[in-house]
Structures are given as structure tokens and as C-alpha cells.
N, C-alpha and C positions, 0 to 999 in steps of 0.2 A: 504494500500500500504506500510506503514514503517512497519507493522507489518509483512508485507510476505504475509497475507492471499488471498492478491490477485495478480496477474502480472502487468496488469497497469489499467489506471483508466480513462474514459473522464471526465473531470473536468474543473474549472479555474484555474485558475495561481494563486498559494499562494504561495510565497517566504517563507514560513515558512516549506513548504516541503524540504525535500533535496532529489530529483528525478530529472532525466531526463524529458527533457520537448519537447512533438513537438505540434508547434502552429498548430492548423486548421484553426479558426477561429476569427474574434471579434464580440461580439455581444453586441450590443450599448445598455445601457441603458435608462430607459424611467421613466420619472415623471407619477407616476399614480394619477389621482384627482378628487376628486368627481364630480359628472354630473353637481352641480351647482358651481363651483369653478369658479370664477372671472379670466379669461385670456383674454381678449379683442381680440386685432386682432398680439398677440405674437405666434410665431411659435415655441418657445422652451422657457423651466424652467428652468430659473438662481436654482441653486445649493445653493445659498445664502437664497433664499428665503425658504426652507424649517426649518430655523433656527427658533426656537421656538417654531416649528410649532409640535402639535402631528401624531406620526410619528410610521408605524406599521412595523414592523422588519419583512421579510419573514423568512422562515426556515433557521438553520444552515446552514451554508458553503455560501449561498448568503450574508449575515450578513458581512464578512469578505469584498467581492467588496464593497459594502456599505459604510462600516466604511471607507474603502480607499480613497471613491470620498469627505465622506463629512471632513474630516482627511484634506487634500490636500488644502482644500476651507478654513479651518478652522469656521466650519460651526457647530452647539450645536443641533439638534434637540432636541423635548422631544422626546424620543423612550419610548413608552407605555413598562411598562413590561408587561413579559408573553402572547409579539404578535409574536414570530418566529413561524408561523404554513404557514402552507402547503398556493402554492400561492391563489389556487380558493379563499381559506378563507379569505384573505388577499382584495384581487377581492371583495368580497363583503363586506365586512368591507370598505373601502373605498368608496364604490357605496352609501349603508348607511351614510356617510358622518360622519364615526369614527377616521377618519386622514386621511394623505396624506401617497405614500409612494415610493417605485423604482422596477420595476423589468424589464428583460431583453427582448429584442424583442422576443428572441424566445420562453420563456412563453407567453407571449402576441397573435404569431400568431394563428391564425385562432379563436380569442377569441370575442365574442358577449359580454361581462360585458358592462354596461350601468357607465363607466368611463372614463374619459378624460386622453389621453395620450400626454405628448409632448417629444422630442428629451432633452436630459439636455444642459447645459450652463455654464460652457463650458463641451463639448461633452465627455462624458466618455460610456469606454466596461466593460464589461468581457471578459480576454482573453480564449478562450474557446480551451482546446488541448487535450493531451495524459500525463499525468502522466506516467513513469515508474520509477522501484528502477536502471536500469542500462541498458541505452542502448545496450550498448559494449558487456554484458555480456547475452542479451535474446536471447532467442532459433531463429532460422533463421526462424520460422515460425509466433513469434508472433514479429520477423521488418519486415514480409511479411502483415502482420494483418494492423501493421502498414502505412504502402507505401501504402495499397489499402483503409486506410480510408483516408489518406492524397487526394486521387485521389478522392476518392466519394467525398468527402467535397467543393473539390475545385470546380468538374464540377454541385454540388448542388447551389453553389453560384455564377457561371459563367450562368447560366441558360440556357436552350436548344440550 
């Protein structure tokens, strides 16, 4: 996108971009934990507790919401090198009981892995939108692209 090669982009919200931004959506992050990890009768993962804890990095650009929730908590995980890979991977490495880690509902839907997930603590998204390099300035077709994923999004998460 800063480079031009592309018009806009669905992404998260990185302030490190300088683009136009339209929200769609948020999508909450989740503590992923191994099947035998000790939660008693807790319905969410304090953010604290992942501190010390080995800790598997999903792929680039998820990395960045990450560092933000546990940044904010001032919280140190151990982050394994050389674990930002793809989430399945991620997904089983955890199931395995190789660390703990984060990824967002909508990775997660419709997912069978034999992992425990809870809500965080305090509750943190991705904010999930449109990147562009200039609103003002795009073709009338792609703020028309625009307006009708605004609409899809909304009536996808208002449900029938």
C-alpha cells in the first residue's frame, strides 16, 4: 500500500501506516492453551499471566497487535525465536504443549484444534478495516468497493 503497488488493503490498524482508514470491524483476541493447561473454572486469561511464559509469535503483521496488548500490560513473555509461521502451525505447536500463544476469533472460527481458548483480560481486538493511501483522492469506484464492504461486514455481524 505505501508503495502504490496496491489500492487499499483489509488489514489491522497499524498506526505506523500513514493511510486512510475505514473500520469494519473488531475482532477480539483469544489466549490459545494447551488441552492440559490448568484454568479451573476462569472464563478469561489475565494478559499478565503469559509473562515468562514460552510464547509462539504467529506470522508477520499479527506480531505487531501482539506486541501492542502485551506493550500496554507491560507484560515480558519468552517469544521462542523463529515461531512467526502460518496460524495452523502455530495451532499445533500449542496442542503439542510447545507454549502458549494469541490469535484472533476469526482465525479460530470454524476450527476443531484440540486447544483451549479463553477471551483475554483485560479484553483486547484487532481492529480489522480498509487501509487506503487517500480516501479523497480514489477512483469513485473503489469508495463504491468501499460502502458495499462496509455494508457486507456490518449485516455479516448483525446476523440474519
Amino acid at each position: 500500500l505505501q508503495e502504490g503497488t496496491v489500492e487499499l488493503s483489509f488489514a489491522s490498524r497499524q498506526d505506523r501506516w500513514r493511510c486512510d482508514w475505514t473500520p469494519l470491524w473488531d475482532d477480539p483476541l483469544l489466549a490459545i492453551l494447551p488441552p492440559d493447561y490448568p484454568i479451573g473454572e476462569r472464563t478469561c486469561f489475565p494478559v499478565a499471566e503469559f509473562g515468562g511464559k514460552e510464547f509462539l509469535m504467529p506470522s508477520l503483521g499479527f506480531d505487531l497487535d501482539i506486541l501492542g496488548v502485551f506493550a500496554a500490560q507491560g507484560v515480558q513473555p519468552d517469544i521462542l525465536s523463529n515461531t512467526a509461521v502460518e496460524d495452523a502451525a502455530i495451532l499445533s505447536m500449542v496442542e503439542h504443549g510447545l507454549g502458549v500463544s494469541i490469535l484472533s476469533q476469526l482465525v479460530l472460527q470454524g476450527r476443531q484444534d484440540n486447544v483451549r481458548t479463553l477471551p483475554l483480560d483485560p479484553p483486547a481486538c484487532r481492529h480489522m478495516g480498509i487501509a487506503i493511501r487517500s480516501l479523497k483522492e480514489a477512483p469513485p469506484v473503489i469508495r463504491t468497493f468501499i460502502d458495499y464492504s462496509r455494508r457486507i461486514v456490518g449485516a455479516l455481524h448483525r446476523g440474519p
